[in-house]
VOLUM-143079 format. One record per residue (C-alpha): residue in three letters; x, y, z. Coordinates in steps of 0.5 Angstrom, whole numbers, always signed. Example, Ala and Ser with C-alpha at 12.3 -4.5 7.8 and 13.67 -1.06 7.14 Angstrom:
{aa = ALA | u = +25 | v = -9 | w = +16} $
{aa = SER | u = +27 | v = -2 | w = +14} $
This chain:
{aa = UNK | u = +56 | v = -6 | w = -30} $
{aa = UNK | u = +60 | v = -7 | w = -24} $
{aa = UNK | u = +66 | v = -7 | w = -20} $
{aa = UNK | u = +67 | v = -14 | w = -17} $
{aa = UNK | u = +72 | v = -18 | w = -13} $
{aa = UNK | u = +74 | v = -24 | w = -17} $
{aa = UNK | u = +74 | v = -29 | w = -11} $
{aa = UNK | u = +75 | v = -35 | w = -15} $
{aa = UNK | u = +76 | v = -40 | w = -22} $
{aa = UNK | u = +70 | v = -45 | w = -24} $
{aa = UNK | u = +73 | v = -51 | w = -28} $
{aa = UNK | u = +67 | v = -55 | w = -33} $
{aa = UNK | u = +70 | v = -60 | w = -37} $
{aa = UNK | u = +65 | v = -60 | w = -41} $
{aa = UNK | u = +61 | v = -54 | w = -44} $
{aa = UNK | u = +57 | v = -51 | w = -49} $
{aa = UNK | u = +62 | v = -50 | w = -55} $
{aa = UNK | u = +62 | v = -42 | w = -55} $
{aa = UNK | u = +66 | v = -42 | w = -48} $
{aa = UNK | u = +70 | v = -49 | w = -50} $
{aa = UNK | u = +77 | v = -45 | w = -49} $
{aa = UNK | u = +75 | v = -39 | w = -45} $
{aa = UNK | u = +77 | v = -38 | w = -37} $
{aa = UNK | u = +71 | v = -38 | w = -32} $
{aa = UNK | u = +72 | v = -33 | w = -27} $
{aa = UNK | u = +67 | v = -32 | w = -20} $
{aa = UNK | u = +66 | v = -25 | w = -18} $
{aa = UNK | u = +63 | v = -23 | w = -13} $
{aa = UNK | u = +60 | v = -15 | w = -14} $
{aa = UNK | u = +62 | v = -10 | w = -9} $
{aa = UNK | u = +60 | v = -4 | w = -6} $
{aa = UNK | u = +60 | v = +4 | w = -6} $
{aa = UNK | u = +66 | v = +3 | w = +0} $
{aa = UNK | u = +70 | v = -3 | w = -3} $
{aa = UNK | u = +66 | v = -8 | w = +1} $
{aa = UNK | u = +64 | v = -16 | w = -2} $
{aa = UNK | u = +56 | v = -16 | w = -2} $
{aa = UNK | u = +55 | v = -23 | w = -3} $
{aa = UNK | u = +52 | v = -22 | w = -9} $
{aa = UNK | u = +56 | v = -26 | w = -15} $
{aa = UNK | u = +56 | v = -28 | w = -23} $
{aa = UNK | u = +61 | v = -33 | w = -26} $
{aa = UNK | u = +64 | v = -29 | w = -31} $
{aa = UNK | u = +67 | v = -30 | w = -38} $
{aa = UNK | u = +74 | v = -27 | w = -38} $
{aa = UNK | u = +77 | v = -23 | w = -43} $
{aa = UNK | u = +82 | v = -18 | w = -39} $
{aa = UNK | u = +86 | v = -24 | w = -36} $
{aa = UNK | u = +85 | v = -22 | w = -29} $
{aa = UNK | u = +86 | v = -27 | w = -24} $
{aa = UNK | u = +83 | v = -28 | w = -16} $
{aa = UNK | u = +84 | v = -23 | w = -12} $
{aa = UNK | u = +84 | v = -17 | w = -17} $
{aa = UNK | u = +78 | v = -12 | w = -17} $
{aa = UNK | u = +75 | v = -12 | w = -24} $
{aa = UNK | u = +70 | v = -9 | w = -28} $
{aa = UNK | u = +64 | v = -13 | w = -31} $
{aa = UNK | u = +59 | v = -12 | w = -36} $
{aa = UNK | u = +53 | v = -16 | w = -33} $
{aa = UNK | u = +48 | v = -14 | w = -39} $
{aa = UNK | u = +47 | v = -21 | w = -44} $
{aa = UNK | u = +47 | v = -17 | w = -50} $
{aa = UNK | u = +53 | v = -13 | w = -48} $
{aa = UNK | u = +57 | v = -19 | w = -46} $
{aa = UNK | u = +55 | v = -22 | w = -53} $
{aa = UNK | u = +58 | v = -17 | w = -57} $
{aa = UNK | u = +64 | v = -17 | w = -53} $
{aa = UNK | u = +64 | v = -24 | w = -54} $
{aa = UNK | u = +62 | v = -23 | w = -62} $
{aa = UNK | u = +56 | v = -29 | w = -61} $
{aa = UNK | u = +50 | v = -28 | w = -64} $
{aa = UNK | u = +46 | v = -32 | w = -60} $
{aa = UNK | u = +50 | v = -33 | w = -54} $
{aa = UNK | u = +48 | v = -36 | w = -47} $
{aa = UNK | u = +53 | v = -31 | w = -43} $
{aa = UNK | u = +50 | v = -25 | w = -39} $
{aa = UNK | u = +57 | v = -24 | w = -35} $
{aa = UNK | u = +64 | v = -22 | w = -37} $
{aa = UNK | u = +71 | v = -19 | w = -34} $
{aa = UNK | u = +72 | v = -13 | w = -39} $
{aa = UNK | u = +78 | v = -9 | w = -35} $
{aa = UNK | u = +82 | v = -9 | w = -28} $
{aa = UNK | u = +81 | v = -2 | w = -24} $
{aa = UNK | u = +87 | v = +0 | w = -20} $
{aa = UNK | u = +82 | v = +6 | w = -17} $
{aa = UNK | u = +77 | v = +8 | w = -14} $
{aa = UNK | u = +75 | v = +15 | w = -14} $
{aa = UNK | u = +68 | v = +18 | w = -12} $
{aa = UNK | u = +67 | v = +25 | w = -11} $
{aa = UNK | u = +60 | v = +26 | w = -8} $
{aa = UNK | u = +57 | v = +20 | w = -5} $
{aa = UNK | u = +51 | v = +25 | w = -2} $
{aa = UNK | u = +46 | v = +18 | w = -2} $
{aa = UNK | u = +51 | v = +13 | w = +1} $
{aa = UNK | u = +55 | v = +16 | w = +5} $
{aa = UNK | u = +56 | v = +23 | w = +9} $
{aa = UNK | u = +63 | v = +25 | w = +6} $
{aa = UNK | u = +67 | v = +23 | w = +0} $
{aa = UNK | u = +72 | v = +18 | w = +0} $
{aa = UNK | u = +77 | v = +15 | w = -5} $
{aa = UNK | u = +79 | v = +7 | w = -6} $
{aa = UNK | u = +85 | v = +5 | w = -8} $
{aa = UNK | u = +85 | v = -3 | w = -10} $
């Protein structure tokens, strides 16, 4: 699971059924301070999110399935929330002070 930037929409007319009627989101993961990494997913929404808003992304097949309620599914990604706030109280590893995002 990861927080992630939604950068942009992917449109594909033609589809394997079990996404025929779903929104394709492009999501780009981001870091401890709120930073794009370049590392995307193309993700199945399901919190009716939209570009540029920071949302949370299970980014486990077999999780996504279950949200998705597909046994088998070909999907790995989906958008489960939109984060309004980011807060950490102890970064010790990445950082050398707290801090706090708001998005």
């Amino acid at each position: 699971m990861y927080i992630g930037k939604v950068i942009g929409t992917v449109v594909a007319t033609i589809k394997i059924s079990h996404l025929e009627g779903r929104k394709l989101l492009l999501v780009d993961q981001l870091d401890l301070k709120g930073q794009e990494t370049g590392y995307y997913d193309i993700a199945v929404d399901v919190a009716q999110a939209g570009p540029g808003d920071t949302v949370l992304v299970i980014d486990e097949g077999n999780g996504a399935r279950q949200i998705l309620k597909l046994d088998p599914g070909a999907v790995r990604a989906v958008i489960v929330g939109v984060v309004d706030e980011v807060t950490l109280e102890q970064v010790a590893d990445v950082a050398r002070e707290p801090y706090s995002v708001s998005i």
